[in-house]
PDBQT receptor file of N, H, CA, C and O in Angstrom, charges set to zero:
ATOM      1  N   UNK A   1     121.428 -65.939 169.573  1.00  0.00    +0.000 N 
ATOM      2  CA  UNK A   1     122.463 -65.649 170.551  1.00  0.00    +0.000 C 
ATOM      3  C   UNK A   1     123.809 -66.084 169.968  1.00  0.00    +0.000 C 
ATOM      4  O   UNK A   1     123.914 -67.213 169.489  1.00  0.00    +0.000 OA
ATOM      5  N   UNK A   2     124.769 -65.296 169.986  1.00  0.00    +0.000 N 
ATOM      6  H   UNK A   2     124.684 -64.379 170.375  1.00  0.00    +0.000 HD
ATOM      7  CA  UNK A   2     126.021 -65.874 169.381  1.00  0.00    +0.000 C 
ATOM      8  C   UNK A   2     127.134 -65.909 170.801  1.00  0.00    +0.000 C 
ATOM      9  O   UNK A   2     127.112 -65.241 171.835  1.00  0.00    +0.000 OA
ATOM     10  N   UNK A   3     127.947 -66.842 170.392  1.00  0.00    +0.000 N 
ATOM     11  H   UNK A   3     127.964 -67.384 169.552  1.00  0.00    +0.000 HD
ATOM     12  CA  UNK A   3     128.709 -67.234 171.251  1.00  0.00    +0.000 C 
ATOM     13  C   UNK A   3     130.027 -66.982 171.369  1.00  0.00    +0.000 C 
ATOM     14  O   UNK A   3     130.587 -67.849 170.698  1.00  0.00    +0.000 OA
ATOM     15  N   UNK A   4     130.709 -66.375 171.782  1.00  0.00    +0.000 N 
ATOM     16  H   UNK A   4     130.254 -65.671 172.327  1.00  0.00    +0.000 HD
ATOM     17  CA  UNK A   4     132.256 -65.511 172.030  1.00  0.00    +0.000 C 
ATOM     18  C   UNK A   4     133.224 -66.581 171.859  1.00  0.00    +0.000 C 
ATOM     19  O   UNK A   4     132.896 -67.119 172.917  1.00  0.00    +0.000 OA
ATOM     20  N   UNK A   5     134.243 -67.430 171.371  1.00  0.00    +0.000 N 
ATOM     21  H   UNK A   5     134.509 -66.993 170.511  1.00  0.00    +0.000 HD
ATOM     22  CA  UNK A   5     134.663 -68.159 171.736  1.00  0.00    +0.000 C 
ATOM     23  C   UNK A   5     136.301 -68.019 172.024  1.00  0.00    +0.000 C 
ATOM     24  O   UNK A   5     136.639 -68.387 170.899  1.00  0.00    +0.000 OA
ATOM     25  N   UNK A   6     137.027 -67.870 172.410  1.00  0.00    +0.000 N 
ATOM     26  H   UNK A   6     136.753 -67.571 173.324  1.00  0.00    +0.000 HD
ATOM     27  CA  UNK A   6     138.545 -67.786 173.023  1.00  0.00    +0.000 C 
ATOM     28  C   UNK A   6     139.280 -68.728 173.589  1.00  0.00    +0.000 C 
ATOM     29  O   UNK A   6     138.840 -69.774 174.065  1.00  0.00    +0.000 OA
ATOM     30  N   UNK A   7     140.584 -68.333 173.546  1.00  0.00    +0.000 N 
ATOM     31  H   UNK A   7     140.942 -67.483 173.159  1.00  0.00    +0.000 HD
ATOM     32  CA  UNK A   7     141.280 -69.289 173.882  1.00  0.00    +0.000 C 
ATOM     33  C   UNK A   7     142.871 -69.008 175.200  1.00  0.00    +0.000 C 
ATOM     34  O   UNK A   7     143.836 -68.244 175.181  1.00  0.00    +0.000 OA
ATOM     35  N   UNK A   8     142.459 -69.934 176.037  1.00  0.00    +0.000 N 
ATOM     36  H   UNK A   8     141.675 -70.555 176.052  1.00  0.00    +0.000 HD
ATOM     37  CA  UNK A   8     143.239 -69.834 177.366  1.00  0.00    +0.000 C 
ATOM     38  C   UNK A   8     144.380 -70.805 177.097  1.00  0.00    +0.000 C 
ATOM     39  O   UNK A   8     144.315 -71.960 176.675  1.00  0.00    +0.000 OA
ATOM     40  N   UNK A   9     145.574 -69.984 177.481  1.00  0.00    +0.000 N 
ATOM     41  H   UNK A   9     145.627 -69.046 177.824  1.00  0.00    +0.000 HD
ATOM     42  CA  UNK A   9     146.255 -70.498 177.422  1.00  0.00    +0.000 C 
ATOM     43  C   UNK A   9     147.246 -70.733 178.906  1.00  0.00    +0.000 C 
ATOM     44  O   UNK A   9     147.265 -69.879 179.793  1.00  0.00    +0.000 OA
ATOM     45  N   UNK A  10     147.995 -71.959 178.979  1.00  0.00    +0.000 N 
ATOM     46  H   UNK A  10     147.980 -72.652 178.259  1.00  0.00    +0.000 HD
ATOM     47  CA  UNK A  10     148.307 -72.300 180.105  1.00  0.00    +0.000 C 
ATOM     48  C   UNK A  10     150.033 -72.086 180.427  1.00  0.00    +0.000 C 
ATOM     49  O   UNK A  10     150.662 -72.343 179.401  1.00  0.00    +0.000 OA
ATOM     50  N   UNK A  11     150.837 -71.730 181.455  1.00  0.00    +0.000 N 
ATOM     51  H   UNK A  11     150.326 -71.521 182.289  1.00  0.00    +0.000 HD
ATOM     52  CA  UNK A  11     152.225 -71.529 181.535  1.00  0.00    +0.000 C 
ATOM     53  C   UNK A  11     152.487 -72.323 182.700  1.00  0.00    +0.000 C 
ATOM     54  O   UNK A  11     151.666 -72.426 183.611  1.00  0.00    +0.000 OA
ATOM     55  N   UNK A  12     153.815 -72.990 182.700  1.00  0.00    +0.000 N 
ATOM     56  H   UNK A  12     154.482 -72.906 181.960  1.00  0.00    +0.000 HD
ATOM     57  CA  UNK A  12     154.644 -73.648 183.773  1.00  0.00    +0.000 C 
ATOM     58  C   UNK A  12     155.127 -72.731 184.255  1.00  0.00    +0.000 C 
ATOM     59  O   UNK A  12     155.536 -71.865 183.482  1.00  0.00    +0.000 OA
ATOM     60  N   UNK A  13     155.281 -72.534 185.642  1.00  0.00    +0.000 N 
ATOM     61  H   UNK A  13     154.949 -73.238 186.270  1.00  0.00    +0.000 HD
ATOM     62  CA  UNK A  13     155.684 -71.672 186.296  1.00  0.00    +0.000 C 
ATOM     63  C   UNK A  13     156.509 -72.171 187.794  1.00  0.00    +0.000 C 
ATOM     64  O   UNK A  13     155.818 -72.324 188.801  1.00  0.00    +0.000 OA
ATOM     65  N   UNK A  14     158.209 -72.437 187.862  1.00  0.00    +0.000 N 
ATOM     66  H   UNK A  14     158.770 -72.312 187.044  1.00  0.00    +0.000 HD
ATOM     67  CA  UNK A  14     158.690 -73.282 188.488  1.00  0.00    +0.000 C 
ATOM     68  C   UNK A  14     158.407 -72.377 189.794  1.00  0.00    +0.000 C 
ATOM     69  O   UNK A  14     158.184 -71.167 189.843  1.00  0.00    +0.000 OA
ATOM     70  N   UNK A  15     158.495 -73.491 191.020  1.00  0.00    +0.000 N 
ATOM     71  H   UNK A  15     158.676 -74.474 190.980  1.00  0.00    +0.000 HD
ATOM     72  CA  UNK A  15     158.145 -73.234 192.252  1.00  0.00    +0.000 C 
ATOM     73  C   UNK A  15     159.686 -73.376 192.986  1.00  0.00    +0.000 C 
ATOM     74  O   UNK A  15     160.321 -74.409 192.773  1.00  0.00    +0.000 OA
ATOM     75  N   UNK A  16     160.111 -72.591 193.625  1.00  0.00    +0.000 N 
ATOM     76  H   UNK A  16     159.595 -71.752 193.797  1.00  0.00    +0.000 HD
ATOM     77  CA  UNK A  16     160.925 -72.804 194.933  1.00  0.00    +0.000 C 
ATOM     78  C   UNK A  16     160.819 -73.452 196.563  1.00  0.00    +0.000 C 
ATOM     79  O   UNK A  16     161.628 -73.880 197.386  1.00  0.00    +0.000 OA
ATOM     80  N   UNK A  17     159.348 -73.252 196.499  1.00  0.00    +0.000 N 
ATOM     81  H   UNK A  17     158.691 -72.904 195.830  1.00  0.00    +0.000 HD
ATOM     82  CA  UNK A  17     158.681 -73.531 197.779  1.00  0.00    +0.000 C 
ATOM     83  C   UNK A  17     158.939 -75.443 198.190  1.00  0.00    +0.000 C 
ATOM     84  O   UNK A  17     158.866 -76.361 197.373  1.00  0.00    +0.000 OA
ATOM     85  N   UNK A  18     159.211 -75.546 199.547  1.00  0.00    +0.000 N 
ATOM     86  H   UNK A  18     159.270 -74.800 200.210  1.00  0.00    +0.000 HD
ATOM     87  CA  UNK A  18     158.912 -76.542 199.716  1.00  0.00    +0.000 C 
ATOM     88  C   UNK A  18     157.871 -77.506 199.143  1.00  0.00    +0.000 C 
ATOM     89  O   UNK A  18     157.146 -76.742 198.505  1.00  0.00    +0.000 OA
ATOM     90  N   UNK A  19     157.559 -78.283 199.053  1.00  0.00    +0.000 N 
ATOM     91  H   UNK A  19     158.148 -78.903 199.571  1.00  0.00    +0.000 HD
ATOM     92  CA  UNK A  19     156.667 -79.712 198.323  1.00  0.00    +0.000 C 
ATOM     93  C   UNK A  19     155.627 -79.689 199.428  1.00  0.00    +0.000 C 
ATOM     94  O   UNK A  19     154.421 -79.636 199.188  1.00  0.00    +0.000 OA
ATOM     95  N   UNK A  20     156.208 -79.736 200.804  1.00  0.00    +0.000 N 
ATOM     96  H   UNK A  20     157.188 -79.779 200.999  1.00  0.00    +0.000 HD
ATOM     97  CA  UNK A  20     155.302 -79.932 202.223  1.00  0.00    +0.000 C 
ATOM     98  C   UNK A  20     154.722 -78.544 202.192  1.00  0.00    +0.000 C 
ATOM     99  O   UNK A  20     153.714 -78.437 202.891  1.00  0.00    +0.000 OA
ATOM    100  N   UNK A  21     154.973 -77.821 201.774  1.00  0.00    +0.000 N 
ATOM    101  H   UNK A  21     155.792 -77.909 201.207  1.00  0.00    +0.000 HD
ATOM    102  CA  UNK A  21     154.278 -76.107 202.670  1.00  0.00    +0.000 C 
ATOM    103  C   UNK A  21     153.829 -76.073 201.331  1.00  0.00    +0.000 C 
ATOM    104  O   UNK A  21     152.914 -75.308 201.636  1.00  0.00    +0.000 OA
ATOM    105  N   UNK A  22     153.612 -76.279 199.714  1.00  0.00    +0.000 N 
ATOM    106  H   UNK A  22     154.356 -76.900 199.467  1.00  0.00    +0.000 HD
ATOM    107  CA  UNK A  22     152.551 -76.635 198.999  1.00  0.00    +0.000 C 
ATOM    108  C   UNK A  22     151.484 -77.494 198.966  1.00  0.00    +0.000 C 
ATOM    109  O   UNK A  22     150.505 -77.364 198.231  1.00  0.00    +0.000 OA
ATOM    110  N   UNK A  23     151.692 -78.466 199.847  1.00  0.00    +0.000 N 
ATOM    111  H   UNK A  23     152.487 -78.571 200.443  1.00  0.00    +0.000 HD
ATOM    112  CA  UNK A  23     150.891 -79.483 199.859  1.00  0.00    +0.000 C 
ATOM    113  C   UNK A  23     149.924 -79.074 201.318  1.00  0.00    +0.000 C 
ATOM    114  O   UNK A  23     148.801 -79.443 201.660  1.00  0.00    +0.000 OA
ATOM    115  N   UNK A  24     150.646 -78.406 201.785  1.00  0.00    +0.000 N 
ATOM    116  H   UNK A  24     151.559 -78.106 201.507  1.00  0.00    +0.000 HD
ATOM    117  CA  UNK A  24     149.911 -77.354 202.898  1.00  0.00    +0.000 C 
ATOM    118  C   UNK A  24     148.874 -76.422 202.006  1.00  0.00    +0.000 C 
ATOM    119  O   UNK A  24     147.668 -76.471 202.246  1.00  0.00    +0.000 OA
ATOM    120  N   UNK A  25     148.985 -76.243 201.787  1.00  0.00    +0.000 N 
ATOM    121  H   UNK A  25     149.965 -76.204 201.591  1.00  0.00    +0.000 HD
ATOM    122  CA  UNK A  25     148.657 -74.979 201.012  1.00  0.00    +0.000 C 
ATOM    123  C   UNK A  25     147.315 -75.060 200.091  1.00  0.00    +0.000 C 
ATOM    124  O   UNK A  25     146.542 -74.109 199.973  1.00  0.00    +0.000 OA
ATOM    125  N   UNK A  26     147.104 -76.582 199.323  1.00  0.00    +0.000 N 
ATOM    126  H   UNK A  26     147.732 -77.355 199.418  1.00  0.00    +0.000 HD
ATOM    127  CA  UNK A  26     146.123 -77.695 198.883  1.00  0.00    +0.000 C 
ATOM    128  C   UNK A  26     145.331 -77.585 199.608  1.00  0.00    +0.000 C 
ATOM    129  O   UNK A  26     144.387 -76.795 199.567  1.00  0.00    +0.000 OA
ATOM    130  N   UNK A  27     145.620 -78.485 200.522  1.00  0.00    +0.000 N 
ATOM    131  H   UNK A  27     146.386 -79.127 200.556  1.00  0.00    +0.000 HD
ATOM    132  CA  UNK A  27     145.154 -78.712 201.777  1.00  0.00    +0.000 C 
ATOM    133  C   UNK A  27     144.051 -78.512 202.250  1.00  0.00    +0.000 C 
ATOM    134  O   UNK A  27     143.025 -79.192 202.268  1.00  0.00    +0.000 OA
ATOM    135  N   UNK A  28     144.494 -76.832 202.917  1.00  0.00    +0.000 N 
ATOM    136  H   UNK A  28     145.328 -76.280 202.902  1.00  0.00    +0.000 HD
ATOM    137  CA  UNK A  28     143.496 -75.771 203.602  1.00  0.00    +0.000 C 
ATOM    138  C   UNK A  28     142.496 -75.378 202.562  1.00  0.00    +0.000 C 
ATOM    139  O   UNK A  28     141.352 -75.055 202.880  1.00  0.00    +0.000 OA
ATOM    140  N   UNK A  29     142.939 -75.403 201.242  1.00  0.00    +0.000 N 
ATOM    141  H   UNK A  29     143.869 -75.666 200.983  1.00  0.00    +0.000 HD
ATOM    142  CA  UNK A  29     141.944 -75.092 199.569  1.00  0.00    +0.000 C 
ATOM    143  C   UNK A  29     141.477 -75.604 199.668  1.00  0.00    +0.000 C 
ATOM    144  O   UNK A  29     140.422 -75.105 200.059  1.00  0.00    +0.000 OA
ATOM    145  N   UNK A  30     141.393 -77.129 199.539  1.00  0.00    +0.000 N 
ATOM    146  H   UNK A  30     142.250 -77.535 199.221  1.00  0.00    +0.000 HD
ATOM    147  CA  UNK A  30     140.445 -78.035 199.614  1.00  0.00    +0.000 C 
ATOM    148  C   UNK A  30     139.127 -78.169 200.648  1.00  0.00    +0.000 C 
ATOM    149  O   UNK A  30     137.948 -78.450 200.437  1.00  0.00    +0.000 OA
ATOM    150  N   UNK A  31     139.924 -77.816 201.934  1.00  0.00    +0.000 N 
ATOM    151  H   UNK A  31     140.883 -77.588 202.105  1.00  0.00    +0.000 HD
ATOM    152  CA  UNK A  31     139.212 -77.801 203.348  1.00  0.00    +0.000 C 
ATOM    153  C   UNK A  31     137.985 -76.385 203.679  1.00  0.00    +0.000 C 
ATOM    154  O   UNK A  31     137.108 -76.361 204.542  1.00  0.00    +0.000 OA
ATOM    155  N   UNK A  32     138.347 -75.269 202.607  1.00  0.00    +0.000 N 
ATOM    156  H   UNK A  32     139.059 -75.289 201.905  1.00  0.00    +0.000 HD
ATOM    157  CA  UNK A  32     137.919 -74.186 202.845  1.00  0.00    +0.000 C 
ATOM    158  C   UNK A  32     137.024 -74.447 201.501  1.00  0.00    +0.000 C 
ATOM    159  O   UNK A  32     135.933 -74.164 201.997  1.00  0.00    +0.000 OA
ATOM    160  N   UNK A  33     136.684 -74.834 199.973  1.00  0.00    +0.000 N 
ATOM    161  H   UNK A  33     137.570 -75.063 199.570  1.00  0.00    +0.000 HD
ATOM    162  CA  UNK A  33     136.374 -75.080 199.532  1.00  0.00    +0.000 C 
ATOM    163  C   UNK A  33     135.077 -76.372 199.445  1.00  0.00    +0.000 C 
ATOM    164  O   UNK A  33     134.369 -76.347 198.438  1.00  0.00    +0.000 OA
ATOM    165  N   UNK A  34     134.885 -77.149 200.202  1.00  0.00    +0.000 N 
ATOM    166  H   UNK A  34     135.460 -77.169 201.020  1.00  0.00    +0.000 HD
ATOM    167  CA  UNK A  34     134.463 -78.211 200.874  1.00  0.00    +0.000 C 
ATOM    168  C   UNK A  34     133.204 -77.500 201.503  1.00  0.00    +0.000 C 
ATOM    169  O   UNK A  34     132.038 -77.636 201.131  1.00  0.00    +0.000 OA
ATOM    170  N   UNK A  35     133.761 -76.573 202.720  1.00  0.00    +0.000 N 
ATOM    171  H   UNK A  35     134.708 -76.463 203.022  1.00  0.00    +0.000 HD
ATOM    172  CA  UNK A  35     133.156 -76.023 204.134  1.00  0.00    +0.000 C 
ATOM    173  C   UNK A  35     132.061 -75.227 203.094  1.00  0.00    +0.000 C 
ATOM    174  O   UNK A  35     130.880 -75.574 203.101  1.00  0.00    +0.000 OA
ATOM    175  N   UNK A  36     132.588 -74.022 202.107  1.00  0.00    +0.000 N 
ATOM    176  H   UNK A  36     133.547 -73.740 202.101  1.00  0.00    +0.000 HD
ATOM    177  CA  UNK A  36     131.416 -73.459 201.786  1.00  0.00    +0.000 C 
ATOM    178  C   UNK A  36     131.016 -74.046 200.542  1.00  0.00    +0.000 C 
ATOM    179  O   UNK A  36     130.340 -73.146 200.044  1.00  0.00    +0.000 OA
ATOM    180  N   UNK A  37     131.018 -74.667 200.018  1.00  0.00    +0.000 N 
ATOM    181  H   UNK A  37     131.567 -75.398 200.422  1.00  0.00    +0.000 HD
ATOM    182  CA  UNK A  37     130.222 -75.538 198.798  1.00  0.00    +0.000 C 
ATOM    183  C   UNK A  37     128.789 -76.628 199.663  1.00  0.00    +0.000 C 
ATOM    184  O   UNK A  37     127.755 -77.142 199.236  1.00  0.00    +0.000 OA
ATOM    185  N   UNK A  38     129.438 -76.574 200.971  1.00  0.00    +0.000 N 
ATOM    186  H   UNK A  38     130.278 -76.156 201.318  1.00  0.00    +0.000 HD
ATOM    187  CA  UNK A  38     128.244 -77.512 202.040  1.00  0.00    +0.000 C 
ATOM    188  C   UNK A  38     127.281 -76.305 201.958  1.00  0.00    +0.000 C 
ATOM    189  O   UNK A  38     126.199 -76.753 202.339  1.00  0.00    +0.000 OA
ATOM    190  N   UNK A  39     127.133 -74.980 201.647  1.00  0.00    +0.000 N 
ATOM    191  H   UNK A  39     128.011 -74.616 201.337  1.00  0.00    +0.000 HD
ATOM    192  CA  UNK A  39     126.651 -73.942 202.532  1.00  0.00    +0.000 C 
ATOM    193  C   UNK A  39     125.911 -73.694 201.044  1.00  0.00    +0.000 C 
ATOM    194  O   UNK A  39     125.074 -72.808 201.215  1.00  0.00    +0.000 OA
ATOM    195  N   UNK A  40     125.909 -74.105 199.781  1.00  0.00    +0.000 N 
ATOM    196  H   UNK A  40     126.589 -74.825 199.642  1.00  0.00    +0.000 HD
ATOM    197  CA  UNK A  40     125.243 -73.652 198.645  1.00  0.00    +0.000 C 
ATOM    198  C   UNK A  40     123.801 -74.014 198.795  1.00  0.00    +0.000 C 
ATOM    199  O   UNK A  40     123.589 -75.180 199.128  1.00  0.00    +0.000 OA
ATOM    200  N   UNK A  41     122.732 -73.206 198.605  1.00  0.00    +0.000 N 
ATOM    201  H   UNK A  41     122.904 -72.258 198.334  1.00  0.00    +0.000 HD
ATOM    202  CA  UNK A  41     121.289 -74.000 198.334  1.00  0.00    +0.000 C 
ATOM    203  C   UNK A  41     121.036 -73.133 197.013  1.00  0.00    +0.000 C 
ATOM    204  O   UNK A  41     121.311 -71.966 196.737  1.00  0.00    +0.000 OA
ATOM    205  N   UNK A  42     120.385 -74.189 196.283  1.00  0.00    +0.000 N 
ATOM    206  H   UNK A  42     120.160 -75.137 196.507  1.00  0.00    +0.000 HD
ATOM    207  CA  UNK A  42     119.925 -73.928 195.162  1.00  0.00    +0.000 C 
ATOM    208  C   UNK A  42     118.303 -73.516 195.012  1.00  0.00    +0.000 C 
ATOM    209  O   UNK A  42     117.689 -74.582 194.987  1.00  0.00    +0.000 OA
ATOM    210  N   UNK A  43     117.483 -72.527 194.915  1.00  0.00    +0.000 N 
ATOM    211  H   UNK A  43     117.983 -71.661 194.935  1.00  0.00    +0.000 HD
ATOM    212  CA  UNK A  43     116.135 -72.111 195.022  1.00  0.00    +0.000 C 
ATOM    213  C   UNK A  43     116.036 -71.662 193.042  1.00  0.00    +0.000 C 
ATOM    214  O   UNK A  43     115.138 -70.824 192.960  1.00  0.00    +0.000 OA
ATOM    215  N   UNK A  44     116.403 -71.836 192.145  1.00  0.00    +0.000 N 
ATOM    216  H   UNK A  44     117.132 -72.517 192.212  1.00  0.00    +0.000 HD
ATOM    217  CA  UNK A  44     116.150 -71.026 191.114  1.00  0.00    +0.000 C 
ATOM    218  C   UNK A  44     117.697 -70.680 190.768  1.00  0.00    +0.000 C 
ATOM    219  O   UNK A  44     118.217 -71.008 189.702  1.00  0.00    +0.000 OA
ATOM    220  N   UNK A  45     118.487 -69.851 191.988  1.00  0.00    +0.000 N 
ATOM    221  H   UNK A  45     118.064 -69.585 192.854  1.00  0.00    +0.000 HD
ATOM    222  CA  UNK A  45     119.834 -69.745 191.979  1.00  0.00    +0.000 C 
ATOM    223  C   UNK A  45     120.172 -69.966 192.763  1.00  0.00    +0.000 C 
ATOM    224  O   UNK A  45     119.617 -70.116 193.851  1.00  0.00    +0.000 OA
ATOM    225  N   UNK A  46     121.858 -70.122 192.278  1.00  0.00    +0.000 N 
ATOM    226  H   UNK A  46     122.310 -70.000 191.394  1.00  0.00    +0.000 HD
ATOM    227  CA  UNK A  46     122.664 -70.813 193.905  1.00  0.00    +0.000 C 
ATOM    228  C   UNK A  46     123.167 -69.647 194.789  1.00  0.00    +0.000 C 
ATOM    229  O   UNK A  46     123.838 -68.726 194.322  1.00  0.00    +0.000 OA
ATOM    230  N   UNK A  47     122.852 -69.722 195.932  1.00  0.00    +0.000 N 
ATOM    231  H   UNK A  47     122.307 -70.469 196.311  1.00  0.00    +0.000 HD
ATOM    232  CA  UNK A  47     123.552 -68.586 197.228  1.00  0.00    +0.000 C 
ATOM    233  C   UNK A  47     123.831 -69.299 197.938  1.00  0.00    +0.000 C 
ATOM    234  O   UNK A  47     123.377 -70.443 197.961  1.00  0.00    +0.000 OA
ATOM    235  N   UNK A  48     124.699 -68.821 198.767  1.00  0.00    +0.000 N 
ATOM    236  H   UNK A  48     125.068 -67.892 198.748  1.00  0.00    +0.000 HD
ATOM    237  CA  UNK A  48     125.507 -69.112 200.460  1.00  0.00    +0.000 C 
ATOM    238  C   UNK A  48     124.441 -68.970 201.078  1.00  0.00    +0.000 C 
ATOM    239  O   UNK A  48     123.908 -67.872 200.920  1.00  0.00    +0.000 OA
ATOM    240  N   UNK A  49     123.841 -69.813 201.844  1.00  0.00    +0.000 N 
ATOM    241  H   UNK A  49     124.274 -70.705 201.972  1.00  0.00    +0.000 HD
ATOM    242  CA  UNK A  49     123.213 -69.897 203.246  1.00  0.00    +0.000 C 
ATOM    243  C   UNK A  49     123.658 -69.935 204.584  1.00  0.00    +0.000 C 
ATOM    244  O   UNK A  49     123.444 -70.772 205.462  1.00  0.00    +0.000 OA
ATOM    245  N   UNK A  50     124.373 -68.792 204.596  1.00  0.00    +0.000 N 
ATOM    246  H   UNK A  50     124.546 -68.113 203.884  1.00  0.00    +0.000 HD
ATOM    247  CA  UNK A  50     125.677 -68.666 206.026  1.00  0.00    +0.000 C 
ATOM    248  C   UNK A  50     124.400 -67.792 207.226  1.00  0.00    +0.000 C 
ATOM    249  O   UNK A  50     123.579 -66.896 207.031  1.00  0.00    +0.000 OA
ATOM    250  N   UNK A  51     124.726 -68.489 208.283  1.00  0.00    +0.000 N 
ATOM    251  H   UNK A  51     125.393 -69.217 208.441  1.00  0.00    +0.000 HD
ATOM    252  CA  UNK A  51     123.763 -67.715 209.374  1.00  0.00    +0.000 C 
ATOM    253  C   UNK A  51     125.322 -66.927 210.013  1.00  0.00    +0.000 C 
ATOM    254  O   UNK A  51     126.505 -67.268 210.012  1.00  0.00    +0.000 OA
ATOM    255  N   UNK A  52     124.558 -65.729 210.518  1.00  0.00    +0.000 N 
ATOM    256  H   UNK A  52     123.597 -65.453 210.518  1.00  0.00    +0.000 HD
ATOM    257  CA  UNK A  52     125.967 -64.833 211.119  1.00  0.00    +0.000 C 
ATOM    258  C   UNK A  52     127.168 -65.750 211.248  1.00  0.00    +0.000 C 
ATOM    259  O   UNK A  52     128.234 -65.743 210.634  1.00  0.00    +0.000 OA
ATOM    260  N   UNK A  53     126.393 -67.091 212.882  1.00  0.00    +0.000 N 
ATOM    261  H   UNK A  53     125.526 -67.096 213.381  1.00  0.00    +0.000 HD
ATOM    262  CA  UNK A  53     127.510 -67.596 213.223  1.00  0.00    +0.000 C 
ATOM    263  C   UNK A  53     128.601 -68.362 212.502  1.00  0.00    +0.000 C 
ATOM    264  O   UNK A  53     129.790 -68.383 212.821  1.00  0.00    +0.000 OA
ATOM    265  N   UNK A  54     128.132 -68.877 211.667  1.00  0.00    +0.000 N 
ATOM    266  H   UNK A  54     127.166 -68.860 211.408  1.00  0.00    +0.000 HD
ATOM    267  CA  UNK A  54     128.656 -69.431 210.446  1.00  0.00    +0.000 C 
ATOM    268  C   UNK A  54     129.543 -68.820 210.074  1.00  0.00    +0.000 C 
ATOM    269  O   UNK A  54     130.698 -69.246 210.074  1.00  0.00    +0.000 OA
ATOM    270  N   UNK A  55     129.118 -67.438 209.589  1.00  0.00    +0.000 N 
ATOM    271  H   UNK A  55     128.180 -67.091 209.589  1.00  0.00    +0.000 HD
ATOM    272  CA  UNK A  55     130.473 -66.791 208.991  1.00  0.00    +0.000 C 
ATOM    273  C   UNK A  55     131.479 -66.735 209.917  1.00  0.00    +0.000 C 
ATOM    274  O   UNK A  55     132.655 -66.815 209.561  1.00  0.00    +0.000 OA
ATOM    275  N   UNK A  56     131.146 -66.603 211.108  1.00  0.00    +0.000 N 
ATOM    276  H   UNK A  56     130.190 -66.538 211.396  1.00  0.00    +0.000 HD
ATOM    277  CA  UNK A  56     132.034 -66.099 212.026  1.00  0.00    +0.000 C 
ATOM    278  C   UNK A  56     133.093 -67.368 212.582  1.00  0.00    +0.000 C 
ATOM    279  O   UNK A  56     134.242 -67.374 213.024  1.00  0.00    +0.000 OA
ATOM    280  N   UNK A  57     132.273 -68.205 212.367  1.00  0.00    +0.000 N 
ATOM    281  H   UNK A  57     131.340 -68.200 212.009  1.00  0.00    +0.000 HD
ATOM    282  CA  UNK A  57     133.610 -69.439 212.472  1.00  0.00    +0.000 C 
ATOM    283  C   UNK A  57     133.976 -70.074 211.480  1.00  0.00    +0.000 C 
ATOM    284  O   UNK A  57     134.738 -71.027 211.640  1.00  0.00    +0.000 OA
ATOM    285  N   UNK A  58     133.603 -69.772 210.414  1.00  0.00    +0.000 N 
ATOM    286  H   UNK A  58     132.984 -68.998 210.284  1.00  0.00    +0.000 HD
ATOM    287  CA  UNK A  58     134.239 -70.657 208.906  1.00  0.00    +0.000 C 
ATOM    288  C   UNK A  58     136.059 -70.438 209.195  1.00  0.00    +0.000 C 
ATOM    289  O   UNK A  58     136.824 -71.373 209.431  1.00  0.00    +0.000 OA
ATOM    290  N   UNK A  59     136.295 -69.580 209.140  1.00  0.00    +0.000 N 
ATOM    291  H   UNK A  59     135.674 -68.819 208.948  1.00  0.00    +0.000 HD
ATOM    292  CA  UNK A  59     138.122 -69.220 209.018  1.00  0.00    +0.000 C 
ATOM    293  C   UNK A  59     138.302 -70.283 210.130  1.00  0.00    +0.000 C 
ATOM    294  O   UNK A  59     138.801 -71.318 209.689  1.00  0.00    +0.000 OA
ATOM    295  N   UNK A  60     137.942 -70.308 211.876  1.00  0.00    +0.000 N 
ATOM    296  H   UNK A  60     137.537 -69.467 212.235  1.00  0.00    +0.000 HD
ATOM    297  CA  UNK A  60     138.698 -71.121 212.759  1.00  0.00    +0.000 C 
ATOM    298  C   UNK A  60     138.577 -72.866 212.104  1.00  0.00    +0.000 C 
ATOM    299  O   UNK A  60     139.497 -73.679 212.023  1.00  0.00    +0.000 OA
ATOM    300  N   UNK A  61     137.131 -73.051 211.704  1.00  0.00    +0.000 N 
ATOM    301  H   UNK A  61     136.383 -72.390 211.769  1.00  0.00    +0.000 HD
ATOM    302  CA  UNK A  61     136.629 -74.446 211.535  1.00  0.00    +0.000 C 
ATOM    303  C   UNK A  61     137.729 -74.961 210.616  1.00  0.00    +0.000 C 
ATOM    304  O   UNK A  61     138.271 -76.032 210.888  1.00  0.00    +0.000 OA
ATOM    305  N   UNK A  62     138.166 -74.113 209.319  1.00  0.00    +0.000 N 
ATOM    306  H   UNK A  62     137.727 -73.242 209.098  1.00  0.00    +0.000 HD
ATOM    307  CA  UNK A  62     139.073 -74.345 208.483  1.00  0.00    +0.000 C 
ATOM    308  C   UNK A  62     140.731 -74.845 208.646  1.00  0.00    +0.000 C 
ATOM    309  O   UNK A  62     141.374 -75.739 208.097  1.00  0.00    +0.000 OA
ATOM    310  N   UNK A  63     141.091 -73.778 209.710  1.00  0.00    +0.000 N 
ATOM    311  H   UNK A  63     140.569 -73.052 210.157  1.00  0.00    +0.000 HD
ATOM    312  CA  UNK A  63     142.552 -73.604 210.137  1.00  0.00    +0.000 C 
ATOM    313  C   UNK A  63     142.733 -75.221 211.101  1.00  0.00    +0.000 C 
ATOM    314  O   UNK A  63     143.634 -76.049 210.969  1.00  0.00    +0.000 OA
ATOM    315  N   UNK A  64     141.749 -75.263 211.891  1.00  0.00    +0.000 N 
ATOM    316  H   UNK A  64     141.017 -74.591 211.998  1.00  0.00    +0.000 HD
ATOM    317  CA  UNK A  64     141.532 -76.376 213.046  1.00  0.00    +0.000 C 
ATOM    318  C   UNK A  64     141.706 -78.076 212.562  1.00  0.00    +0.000 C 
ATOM    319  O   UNK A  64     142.307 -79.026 213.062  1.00  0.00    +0.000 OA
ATOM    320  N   UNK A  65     140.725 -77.879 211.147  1.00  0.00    +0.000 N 
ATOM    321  H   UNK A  65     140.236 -77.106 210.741  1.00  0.00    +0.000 HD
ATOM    322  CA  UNK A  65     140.348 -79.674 211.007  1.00  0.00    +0.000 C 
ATOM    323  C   UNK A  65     141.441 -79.974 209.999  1.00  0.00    +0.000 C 
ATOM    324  O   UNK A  65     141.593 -81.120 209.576  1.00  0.00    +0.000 OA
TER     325      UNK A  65
């Protein structure tokens, strides 16, 4: 098996945005990131184990806490 190897490169990219409405912005990433990483089960591979209702309130549960 051979292996591809490349290279990423990274850019500064200045922001205008408030500090608070970025740190908002974290935030909800973190909070929405969190919610479905709880929802991973691993059997062989990893899937979302979302029951309907689940899906259906992930967005409010997120916006709320």
């Amino acid at each position: 098996m051979s292996l591809k190897l490349e290279a990423i490169k990274s850019y500064r990219i200045p922001l205008d945005a408030p500090i608070d409405l970025i740190d908002s912005y974290f935030e909800v990433k973190r909070k929405a990131l969190k919610s479905i990483f709880s929802h991973v089960k691993f059997n062989g591979k990893a899937h979302l184990d979302f029951k309907n209702d689940d899906r259906k309130k992930l967005d409010v549960k997120i916006i709320r806490e």
